[in-house]
N, CA, C and O atoms as a Tinker XYZ file with bonds, in Angstrom:
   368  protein
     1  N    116.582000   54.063000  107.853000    73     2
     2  CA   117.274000   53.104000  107.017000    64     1     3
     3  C    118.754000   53.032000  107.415000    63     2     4     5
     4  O    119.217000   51.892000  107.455000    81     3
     5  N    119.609000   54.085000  107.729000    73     3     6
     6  CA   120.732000   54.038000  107.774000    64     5     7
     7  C    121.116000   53.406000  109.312000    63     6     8     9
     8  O    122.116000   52.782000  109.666000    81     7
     9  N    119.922000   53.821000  110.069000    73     7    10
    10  CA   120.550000   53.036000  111.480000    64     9    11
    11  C    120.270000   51.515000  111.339000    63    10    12    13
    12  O    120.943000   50.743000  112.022000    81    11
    13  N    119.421000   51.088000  110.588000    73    11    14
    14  CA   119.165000   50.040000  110.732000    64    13    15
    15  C    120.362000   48.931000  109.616000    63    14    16    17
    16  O    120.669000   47.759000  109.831000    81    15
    17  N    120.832000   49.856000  108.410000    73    15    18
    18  CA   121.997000   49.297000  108.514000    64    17    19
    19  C    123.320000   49.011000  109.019000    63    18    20    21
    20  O    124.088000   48.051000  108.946000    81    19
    21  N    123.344000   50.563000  109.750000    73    19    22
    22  CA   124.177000   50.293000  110.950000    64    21    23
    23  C    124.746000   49.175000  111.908000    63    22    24    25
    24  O    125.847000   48.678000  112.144000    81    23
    25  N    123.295000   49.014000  112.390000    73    23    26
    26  CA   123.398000   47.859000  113.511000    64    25    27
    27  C    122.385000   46.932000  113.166000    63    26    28    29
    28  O    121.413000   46.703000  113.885000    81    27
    29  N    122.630000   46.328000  111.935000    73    27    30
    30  CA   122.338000   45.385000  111.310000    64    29    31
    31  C    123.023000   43.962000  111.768000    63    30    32    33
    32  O    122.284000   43.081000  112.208000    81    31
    33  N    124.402000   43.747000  111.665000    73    31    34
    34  CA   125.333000   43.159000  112.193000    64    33    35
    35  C    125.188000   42.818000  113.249000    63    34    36    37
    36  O    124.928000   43.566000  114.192000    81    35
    37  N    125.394000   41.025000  113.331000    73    35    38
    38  CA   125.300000   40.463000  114.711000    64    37    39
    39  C    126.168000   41.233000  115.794000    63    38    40    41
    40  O    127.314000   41.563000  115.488000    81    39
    41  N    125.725000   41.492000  116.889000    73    39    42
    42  CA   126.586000   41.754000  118.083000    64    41    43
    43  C    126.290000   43.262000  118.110000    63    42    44    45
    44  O    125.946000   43.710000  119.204000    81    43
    45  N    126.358000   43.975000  117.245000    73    43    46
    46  CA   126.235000   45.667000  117.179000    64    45    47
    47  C    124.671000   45.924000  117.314000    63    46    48    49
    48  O    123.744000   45.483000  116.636000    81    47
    49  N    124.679000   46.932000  118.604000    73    47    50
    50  CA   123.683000   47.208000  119.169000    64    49    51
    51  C    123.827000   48.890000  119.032000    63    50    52    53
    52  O    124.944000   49.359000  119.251000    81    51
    53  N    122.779000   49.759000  118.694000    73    51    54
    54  CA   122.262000   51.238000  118.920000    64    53    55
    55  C    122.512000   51.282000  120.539000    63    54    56    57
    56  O    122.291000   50.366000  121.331000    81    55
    57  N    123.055000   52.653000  120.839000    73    55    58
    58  CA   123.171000   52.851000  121.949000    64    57    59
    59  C    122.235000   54.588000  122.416000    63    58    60    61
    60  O    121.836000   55.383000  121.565000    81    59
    61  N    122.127000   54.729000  123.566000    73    59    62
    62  CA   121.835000   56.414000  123.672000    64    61    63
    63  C    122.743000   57.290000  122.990000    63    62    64    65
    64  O    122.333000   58.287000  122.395000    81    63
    65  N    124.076000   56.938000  123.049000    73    63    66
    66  CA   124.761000   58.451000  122.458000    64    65    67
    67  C    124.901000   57.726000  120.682000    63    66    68    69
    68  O    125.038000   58.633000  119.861000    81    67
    69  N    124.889000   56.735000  120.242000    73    67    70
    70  CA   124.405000   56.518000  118.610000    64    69    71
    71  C    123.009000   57.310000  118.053000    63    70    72    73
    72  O    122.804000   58.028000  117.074000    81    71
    73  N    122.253000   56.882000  119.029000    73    71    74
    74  CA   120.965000   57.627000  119.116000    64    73    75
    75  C    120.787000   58.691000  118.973000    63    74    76    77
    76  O    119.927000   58.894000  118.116000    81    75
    77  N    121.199000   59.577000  119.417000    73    75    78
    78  CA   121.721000   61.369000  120.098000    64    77    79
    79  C    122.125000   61.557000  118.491000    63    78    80    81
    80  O    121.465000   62.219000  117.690000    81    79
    81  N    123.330000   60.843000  118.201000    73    79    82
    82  CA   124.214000   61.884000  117.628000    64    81    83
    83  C    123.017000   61.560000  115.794000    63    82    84    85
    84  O    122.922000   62.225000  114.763000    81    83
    85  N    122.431000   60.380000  116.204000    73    83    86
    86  CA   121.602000   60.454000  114.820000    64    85    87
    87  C    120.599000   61.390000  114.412000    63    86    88    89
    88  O    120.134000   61.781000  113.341000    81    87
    89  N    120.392000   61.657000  115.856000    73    87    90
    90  CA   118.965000   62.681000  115.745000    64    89    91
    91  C    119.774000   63.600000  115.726000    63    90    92    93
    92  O    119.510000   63.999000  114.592000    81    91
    93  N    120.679000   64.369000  116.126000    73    91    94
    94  CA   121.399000   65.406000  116.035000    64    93    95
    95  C    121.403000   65.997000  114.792000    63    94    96    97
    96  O    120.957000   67.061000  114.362000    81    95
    97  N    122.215000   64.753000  114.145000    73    95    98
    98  CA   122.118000   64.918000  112.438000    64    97    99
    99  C    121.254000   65.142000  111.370000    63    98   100   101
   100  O    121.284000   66.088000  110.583000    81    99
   101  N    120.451000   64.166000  111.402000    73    99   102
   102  CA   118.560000   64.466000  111.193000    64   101   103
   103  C    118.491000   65.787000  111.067000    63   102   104   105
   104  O    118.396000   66.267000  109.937000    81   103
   105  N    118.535000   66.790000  112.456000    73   103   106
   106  CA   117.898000   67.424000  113.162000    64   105   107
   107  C    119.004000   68.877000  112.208000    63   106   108   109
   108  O    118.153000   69.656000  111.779000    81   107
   109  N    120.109000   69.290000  111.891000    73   107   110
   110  CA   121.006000   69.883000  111.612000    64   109   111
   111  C    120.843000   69.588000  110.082000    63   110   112   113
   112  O    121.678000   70.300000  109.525000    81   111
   113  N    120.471000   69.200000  109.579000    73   111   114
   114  CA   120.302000   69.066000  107.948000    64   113   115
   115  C    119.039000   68.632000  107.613000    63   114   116   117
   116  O    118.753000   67.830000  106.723000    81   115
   117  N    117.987000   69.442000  108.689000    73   115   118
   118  CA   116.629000   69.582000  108.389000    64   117   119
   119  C    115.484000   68.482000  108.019000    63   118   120   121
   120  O    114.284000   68.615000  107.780000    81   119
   121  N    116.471000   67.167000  108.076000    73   119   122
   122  CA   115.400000   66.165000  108.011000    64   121   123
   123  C    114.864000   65.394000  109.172000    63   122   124   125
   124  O    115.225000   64.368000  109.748000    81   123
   125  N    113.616000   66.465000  109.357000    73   123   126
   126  CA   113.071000   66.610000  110.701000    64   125   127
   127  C    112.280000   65.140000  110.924000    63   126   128   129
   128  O    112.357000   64.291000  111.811000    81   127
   129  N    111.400000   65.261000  109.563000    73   127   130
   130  CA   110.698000   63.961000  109.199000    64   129   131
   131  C    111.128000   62.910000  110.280000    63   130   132   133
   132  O    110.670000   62.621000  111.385000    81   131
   133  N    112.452000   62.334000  109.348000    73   131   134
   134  CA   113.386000   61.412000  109.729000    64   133   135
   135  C    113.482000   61.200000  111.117000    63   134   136   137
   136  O    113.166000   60.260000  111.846000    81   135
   137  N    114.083000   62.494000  111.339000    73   135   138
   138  CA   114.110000   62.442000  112.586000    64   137   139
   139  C    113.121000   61.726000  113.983000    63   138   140   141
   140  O    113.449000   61.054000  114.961000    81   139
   141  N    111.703000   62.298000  113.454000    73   139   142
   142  CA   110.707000   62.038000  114.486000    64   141   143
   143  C    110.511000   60.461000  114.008000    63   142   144   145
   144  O    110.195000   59.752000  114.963000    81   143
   145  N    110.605000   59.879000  112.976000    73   143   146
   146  CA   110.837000   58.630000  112.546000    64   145   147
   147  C    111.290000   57.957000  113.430000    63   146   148   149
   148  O    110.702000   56.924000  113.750000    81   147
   149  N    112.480000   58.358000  114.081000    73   147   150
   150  CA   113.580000   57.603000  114.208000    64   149   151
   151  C    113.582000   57.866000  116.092000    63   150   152   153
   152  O    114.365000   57.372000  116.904000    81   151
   153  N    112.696000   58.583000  116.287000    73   151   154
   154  CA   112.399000   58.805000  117.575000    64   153   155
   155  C    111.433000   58.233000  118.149000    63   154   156   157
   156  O    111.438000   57.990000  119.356000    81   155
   157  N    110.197000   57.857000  117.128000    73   155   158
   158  CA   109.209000   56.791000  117.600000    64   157   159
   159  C    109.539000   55.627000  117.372000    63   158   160   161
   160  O    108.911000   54.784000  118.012000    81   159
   161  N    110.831000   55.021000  116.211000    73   159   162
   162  CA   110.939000   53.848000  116.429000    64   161   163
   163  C    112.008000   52.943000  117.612000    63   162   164   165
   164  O    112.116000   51.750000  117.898000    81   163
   165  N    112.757000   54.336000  118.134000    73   163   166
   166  CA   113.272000   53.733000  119.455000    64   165   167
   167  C    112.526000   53.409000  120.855000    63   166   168   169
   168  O    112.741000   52.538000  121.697000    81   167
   169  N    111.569000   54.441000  120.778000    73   167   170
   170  CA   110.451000   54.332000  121.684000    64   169   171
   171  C    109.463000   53.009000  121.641000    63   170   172   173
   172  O    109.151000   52.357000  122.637000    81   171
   173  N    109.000000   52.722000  120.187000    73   171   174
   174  CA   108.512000   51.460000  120.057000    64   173   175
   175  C    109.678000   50.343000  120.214000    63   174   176   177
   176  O    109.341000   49.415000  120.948000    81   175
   177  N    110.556000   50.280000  119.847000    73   175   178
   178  CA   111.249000   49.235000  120.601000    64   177   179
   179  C    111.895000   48.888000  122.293000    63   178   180   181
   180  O    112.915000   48.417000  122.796000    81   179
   181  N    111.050000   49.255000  122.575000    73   179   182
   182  CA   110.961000   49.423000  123.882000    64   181   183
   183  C    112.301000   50.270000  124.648000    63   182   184   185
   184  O    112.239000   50.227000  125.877000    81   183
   185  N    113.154000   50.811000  124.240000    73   183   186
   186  CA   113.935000   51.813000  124.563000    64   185   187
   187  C    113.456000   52.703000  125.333000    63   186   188   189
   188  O    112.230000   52.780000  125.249000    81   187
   189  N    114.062000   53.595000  126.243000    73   187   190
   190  CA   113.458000   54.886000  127.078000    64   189   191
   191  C    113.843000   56.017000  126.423000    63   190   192   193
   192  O    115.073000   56.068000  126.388000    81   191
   193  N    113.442000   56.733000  126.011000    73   191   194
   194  CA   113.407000   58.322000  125.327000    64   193   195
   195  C    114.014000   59.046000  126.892000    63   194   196   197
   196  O    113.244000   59.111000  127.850000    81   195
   197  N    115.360000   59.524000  126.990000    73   195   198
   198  CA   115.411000   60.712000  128.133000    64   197   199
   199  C    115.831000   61.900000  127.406000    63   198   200   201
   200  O    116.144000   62.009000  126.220000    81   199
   201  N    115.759000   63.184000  128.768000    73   199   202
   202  CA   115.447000   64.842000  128.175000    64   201   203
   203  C    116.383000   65.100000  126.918000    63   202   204   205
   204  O    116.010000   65.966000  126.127000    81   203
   205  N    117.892000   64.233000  126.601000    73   203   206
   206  CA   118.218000   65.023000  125.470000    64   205   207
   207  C    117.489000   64.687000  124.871000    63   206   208   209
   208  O    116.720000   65.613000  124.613000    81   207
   209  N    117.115000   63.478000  124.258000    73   207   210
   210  CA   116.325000   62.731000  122.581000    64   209   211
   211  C    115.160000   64.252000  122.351000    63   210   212   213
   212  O    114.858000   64.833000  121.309000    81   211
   213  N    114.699000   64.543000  123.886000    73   211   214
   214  CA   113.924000   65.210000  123.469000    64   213   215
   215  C    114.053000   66.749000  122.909000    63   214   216   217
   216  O    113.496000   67.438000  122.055000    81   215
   217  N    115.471000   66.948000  124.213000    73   215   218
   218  CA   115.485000   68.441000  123.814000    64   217   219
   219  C    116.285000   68.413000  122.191000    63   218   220   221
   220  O    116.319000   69.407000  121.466000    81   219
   221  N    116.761000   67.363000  121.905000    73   219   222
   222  CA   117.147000   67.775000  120.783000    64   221   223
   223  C    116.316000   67.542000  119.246000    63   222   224   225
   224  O    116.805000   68.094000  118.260000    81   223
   225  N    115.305000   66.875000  119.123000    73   223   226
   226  CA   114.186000   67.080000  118.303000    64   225   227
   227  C    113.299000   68.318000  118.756000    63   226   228   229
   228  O    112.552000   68.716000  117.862000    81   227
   229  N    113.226000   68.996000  119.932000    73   227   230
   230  CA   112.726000   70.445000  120.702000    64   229   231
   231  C    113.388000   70.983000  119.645000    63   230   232   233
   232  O    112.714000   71.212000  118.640000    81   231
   233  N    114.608000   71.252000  119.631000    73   231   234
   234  CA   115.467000   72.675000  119.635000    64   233   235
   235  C    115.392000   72.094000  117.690000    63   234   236   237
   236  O    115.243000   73.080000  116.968000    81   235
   237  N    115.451000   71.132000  117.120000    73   235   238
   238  CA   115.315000   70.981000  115.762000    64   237   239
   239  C    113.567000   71.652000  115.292000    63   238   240   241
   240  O    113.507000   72.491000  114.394000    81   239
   241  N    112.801000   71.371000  115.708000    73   239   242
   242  CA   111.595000   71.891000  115.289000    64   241   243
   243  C    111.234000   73.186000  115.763000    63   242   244   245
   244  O    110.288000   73.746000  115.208000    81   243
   245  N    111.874000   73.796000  116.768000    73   243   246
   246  CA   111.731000   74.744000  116.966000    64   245   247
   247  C    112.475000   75.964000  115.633000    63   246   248   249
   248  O    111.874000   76.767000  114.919000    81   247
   249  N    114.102000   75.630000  115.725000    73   247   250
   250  CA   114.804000   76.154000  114.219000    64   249   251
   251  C    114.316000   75.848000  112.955000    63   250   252   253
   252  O    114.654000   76.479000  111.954000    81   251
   253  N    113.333000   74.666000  112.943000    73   251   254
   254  CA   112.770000   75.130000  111.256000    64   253   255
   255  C    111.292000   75.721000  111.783000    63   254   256   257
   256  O    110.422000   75.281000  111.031000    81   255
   257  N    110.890000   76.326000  112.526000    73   255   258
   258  CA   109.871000   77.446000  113.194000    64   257   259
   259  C    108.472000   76.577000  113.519000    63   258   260   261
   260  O    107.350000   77.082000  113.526000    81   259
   261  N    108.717000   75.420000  113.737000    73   259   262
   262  CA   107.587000   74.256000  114.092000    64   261   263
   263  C    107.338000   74.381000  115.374000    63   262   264   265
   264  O    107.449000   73.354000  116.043000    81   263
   265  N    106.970000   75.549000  116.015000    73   263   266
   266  CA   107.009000   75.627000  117.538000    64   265   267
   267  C    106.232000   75.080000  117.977000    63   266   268   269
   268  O    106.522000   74.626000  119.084000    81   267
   269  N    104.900000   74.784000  117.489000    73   267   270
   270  CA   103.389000   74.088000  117.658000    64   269   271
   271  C    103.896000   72.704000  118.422000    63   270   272   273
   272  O    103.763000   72.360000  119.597000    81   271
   273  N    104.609000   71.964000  117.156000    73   271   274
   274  CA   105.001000   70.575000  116.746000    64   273   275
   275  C    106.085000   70.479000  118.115000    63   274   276   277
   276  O    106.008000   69.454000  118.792000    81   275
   277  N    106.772000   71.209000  118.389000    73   275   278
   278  CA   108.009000   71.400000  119.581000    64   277   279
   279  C    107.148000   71.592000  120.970000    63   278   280   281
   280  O    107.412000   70.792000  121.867000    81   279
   281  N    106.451000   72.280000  121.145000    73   279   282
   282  CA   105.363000   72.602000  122.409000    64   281   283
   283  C    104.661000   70.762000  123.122000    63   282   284   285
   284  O    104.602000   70.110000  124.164000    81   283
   285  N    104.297000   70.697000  121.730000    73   283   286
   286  CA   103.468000   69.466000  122.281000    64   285   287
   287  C    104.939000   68.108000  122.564000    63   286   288   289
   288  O    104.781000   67.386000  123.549000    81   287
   289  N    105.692000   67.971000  122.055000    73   287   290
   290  CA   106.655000   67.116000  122.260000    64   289   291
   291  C    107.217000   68.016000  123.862000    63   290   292   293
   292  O    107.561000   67.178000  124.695000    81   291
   293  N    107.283000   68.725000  124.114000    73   291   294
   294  CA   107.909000   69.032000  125.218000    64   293   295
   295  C    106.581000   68.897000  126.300000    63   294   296   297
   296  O    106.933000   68.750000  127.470000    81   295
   297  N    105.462000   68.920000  126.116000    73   295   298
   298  CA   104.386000   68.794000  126.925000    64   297   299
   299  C    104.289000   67.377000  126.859000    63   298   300   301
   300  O    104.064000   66.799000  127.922000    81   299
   301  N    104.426000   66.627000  125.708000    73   299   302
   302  CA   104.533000   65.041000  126.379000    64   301   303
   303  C    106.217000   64.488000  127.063000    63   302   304   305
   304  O    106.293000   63.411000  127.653000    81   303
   305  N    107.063000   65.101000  126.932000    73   303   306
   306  CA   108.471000   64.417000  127.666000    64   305   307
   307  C    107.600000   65.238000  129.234000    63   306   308   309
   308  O    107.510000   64.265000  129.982000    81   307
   309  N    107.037000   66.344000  129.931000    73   307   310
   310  CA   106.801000   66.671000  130.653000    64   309   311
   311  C    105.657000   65.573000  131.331000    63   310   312   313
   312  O    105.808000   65.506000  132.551000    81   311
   313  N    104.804000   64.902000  130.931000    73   311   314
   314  CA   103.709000   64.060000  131.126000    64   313   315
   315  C    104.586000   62.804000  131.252000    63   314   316   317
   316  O    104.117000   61.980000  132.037000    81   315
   317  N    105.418000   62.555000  130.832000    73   315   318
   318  CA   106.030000   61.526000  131.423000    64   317   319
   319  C    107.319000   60.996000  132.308000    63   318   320   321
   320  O    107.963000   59.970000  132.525000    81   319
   321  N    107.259000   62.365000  132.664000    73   319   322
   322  CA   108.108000   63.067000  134.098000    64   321   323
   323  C    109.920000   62.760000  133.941000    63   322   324   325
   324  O    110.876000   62.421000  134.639000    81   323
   325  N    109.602000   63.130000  132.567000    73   323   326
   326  CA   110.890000   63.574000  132.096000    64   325   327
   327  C    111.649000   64.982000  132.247000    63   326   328   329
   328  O    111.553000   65.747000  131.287000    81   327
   329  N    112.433000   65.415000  133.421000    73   327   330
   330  CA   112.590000   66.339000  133.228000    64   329   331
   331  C    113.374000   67.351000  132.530000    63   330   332   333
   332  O    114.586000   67.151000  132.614000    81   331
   333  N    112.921000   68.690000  131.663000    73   331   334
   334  CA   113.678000   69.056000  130.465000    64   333   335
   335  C    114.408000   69.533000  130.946000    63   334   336   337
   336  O    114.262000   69.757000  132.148000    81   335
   337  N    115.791000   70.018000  130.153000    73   335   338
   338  CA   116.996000   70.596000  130.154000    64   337   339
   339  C    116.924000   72.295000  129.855000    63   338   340   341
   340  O    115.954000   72.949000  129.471000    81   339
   341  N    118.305000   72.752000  130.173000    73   339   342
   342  CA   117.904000   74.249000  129.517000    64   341   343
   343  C    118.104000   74.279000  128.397000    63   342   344   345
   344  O    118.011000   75.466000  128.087000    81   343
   345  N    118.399000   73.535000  127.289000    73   343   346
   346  CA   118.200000   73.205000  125.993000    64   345   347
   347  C    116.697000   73.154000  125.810000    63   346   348   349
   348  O    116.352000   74.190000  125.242000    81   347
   349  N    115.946000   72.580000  125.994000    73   347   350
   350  CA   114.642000   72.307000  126.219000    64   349   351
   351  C    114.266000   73.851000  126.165000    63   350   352   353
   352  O    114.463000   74.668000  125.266000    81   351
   353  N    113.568000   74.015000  127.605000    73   351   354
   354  CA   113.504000   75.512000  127.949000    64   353   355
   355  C    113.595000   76.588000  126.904000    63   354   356   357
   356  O    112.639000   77.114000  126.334000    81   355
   357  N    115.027000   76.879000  126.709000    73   355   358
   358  CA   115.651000   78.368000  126.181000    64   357   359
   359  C    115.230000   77.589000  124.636000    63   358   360   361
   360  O    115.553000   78.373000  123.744000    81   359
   361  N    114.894000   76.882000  124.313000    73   359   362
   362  CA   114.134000   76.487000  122.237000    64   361   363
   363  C    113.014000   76.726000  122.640000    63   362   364   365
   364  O    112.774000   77.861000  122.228000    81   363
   365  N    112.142000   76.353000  123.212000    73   363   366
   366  CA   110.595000   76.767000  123.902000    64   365   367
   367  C    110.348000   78.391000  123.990000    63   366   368
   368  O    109.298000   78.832000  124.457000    81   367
């Protein structure tokens, strides 16, 4: 909701580091939910997901102990020859 009021406004466009720093946030005040929300709906809008988006929903599900949920997101950025970071990695 909030990005989409964001860049609601003609001319204002979401960018990668708007992106980043949303999931960041999400991701740091535990609303992981949100987060993965907000990670499939950039992906469905035809946007490209690269290794941070990922390592940083990684390293969020990994700190609320969702390692399962973190494994398989890092096994699909890997399937789509994304390659991870040591952020990635060292939360894994």
């Amino acid at each position: 909701k909030l990005r989409k009021e964001m860049f609601s406004k003609e001319g204002v466009h979401a960018s990668a580091i708007s992106d980043n720093m949303l999931l960041s946030s999400l991701c740091k005040s535990g609303r992981l939910d949100e987060a993965m929300n907000l990670f499939h709906e950039i992906e469905s809008n035809g946007r490209k997901l690269d290794h941070i988006m990922y390592s940083i929903l990684i390293q969020g599900l990994c700190k609320q102990g969702l390692v399962d949920m973190a494994f398989q997101l890092y096994k699909d950025m890997c399937c789509k020859r994304i390659i991870p970071n040591i952020v990635a990695h060292r939360s894994i």
